[in-house]
N, C-alpha and C positions, 0 to 999 in steps of 0.2 A: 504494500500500500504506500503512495506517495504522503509526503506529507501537505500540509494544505497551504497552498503559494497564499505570501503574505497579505496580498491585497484583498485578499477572499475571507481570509484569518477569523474574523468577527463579524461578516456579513447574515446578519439572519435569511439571506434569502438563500446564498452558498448551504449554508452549516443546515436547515431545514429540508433541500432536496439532498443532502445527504451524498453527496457529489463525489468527498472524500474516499467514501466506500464501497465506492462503485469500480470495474476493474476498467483499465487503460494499457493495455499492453503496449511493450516494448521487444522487439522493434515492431513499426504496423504504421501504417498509411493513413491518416486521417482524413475523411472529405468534408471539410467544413462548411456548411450554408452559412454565407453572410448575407447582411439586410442589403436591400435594393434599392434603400435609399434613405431609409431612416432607419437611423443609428440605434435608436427603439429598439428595434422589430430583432436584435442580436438574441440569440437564447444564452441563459447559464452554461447548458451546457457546452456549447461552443465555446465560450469563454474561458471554460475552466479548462477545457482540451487546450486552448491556445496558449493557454499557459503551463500547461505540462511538456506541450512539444518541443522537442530541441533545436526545431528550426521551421520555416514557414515558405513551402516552396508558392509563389504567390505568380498568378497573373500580370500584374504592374507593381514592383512592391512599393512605389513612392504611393500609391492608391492605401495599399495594405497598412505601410508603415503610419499613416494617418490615421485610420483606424482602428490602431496597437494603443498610437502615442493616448487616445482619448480612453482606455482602460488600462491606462498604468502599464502596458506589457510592452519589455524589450525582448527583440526576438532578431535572430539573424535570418532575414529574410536571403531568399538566391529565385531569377526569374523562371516563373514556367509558362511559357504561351504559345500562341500556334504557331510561331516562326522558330521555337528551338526548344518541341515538345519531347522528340524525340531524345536529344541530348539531354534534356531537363530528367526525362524518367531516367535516362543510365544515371545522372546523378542522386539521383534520390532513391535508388539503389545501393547504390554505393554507402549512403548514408544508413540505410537500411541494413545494412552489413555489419555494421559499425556499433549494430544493434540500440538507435536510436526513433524517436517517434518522430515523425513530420509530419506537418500541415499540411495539406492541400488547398488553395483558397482560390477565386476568381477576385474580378475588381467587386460584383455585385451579385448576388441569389447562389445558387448550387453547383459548383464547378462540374464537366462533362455534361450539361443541359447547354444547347447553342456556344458554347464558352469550351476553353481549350480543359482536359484534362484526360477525357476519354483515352487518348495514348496510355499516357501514364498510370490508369488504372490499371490498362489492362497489360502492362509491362511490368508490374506489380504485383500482378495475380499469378500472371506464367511463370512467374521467379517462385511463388511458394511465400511472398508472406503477405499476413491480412492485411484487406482493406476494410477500414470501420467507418460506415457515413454518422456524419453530426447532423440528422436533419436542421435546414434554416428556411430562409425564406425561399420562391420561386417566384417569376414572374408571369408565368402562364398562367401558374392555380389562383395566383391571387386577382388576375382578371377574372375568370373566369369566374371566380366565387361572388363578383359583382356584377356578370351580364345576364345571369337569366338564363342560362343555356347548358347543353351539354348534360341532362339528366339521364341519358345513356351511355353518354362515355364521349371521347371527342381524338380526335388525329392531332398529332403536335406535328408542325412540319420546321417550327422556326426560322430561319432565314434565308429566303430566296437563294437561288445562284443569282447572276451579274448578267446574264445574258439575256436579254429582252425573249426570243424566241422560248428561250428556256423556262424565262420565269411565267411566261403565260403557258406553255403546257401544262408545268405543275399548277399551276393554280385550278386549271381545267379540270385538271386528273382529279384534283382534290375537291374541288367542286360536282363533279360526276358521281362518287360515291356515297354523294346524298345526304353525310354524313356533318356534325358540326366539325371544323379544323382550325386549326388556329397558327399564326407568323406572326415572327417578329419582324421589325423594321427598321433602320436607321431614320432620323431626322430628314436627312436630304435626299430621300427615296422615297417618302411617305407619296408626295400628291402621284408621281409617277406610280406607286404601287394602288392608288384610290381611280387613278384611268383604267390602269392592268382591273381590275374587281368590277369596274364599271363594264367589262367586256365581255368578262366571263362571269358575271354573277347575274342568275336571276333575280328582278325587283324583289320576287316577294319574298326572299330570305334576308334574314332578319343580319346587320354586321356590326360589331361594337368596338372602338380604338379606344384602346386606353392610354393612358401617358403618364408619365412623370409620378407613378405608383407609389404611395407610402409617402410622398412629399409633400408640402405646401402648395404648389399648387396642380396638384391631382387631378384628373378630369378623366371624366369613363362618359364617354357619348354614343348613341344608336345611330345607326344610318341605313338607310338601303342602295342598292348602289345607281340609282339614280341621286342620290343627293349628298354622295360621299364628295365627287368633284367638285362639286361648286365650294363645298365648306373650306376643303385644303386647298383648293385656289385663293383664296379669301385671307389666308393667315397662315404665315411663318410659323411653322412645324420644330416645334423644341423638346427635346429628349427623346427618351428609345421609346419607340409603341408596338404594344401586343393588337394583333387585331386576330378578330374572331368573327368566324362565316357561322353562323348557325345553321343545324342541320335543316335538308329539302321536308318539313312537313308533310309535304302532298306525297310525298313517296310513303312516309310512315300509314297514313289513313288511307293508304291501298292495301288491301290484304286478299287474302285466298281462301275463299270459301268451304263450307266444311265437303260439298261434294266435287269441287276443282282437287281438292286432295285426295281424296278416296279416288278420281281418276289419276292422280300423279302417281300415286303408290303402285297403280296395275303397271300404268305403263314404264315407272321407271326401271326393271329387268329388263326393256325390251328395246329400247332406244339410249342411243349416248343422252347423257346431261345436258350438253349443252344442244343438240337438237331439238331435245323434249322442253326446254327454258324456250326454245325460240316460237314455238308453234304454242304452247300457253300464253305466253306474251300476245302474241298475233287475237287469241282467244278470250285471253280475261283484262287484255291493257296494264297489268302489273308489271314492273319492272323485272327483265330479265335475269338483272342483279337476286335480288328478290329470292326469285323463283328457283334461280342454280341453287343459291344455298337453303331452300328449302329441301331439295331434290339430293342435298349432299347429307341432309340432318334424317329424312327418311333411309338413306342408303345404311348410314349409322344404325341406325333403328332392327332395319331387316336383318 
C-alpha cells in the first residue's frame, strides 16, 4: 500500500473514498480521463493516480503541466501524440520495465477516443503489462446526454478525413444506416461540415452541435439541415463541436408483420438472404437493411 501523497493527507473527500486502500499496481499503464474543459469535472480518482505515477506521458505536456500546477502535482511529464506515438509507446515501455507506473493523458476527455493513445495501449498490452482506465470525462457522452437522442444506442465516427469526396461518402454511409451517429469537428470546418449535412441529411432528422462543453459559454442547439447553413454562415464558429445526426424515425415505425414473418421463416431455407431481403422489400416497403437482419436472427433461431 502506498502511502497517502501529502496534498490528499487530511482531505475528507480523499481519506472518505478511501483511495488509500485501494490497489494501484506497479508497473501498469494508467489511462486517465481528464475534464474537457472545466477543471470541475476532474474525479478523485484521477487525481490520486496522478499522483502516484512516476511520470505522465501527456499529449501536449505545456497543456498537462497547467493542469498539474493547479493540484499541487509535480510530475515529469515526456510527449505522446500522433506524430511520435509510436516512439512514445517504446518509451513508456521502457519505463514500464523499470517497473514504474505512468500516466497516460490527452490535452482534454479520455485518451485513444478521437485523440492519440490507441498505439500505445495496444503496445502495452502485446508486451504483457496492464492497462488500468481512470474513467473521466468524454465529449461524445456528454453531448449526447443533453440532445434527446440515441435511446438505442448511436455510431461514434468522430472526425472526418480531409478529403471532400471522402468526407461526404462517410457521412452518406452513416447516414444510410438509419441509425443516430455522431462527429466531431474543428472550428474552421464547422460551416463546410453544416453544407456537407445539408447534402446528405434528410430534413426530417433531427441534428444537435454542441460547443465549448462544461464551459462558460456552452451552447447545445437543434437544427435540421435545412437551417444548419444559414446559422454557421451567420457567426464565427469557436471551439471543438460534437455534432449528432439522430436516428431515421421513419425506418424505426416500419416493421414486419406477424404473417410477412411466418412467410420469411418458410422461405428463408430456400432462397439466399439477400434475395429473399430484396423481393420483401419490393412487397412490404420495409427497408432491406431491416429485413436481412431479421432473416439472419431467424436463421439463429432455426
Amino acid at each position: 500500500m502506498d502511502s497517502v501523497p501529502n496534498q490528499f493527507e487530511n482531505n475528507i473527500l480523499f481519506t472518505e473514498t478511501r483511495l488509500a486502500s485501494q490497489d494501484f499496481p506497479a508497473p501498469a499503464l494508467y489511462v486517465v480521463g481528464l475534464p474537457i474543459g472545466n477543471f470541475a469535472d476532474i474525479t478523485l480518482r484521477a487525481l490520486w493516480t496522478l499522483s502516484l505515477c512516476d511520470k505522465v506521458a501527456a499529449e501536449d505536456t505545456r497543456e498537462t503541466s497547467k493542469l498539474l500546477q493547479k493540484f499541487s502535482l509535480s510530475k515529469e511529464l515526456f510527449p505522446v501524440h500522433q506524430h511520435n506515438e509510436q516512439n512514445g509507446a517504446s518509451k513508456i515501455l521502457g519505463f514500464l520495465e523499470e517497473g514504474l507506473r505512468i500516466a497516460l493523458v490527452t490535452d482534454a476527455g479520455t485518451p485513444a477516443i478521437s485523440d492519440p493513445g490507441c498505439k500505445a495501449v495496444d503496445t502495452v498490452q502485446k508486451a504483457g503489462f496492464p492497462v488500468i482506465p481512470i474513467p473521466g470525462s468524454s465529449a461524445v457522452v456528454t453531448a449526447l446526454s443533453a440532445a434527446g437522442m440515441a435511446p438505442e444506442g448511436f455510431i461514434f465516427h468522430g472526425f472526418l478525413d480531409s478529403g471532400s469526396k471522402e468526407r461526404l461518402k462517410t457521412i452518406k454511409e452513416l447516414v444510410d444506416t438509419g441509425r443516430t451517429f455522431v462527429l466531431y469537428e474543428a472550428p474552421h470546418r464547422m460551416e463546410k461540415l453544416a453544407k456537407e449535412l445539408a447534402l446528405t441529411v434528410p430534413p426530417e432528422r433531427k441534428i444537435v452541435v454542441a460547443r465549448e462543453l462544461t464551459k462558460k459559454f456552452e451552447e447545445i442547439k437543434g437544427f435540421t439541415s435545412e437551417t444548419i447553413v444559414e446559422w454557421f454562415a451567420s457567426k464565427k464558429p469557436a471551439g471543438e463541436f460534437v455534432v449528432i445526426i439522430n436516428a431515421d424515425t421513419s425506418k424505426k415505425e416500419q416493421s414486419l408483420d406477424e404473417n410477412t414473418l411466418k412467410w420469411l421463416k418458410h422461405l428463408s431455407p430456400l432462397l439466399p438472404t439477400g434475395e429473399l431481403s430484396a423481393m420483401a422489400h419490393d412487397i412490404t416497403g420495409v427497408p432491406k437493411k431491416r429485413i436481412y437482419d431479421v432473416l439472419l436472427q431467424l436463421k439463429k433461431q432455426d
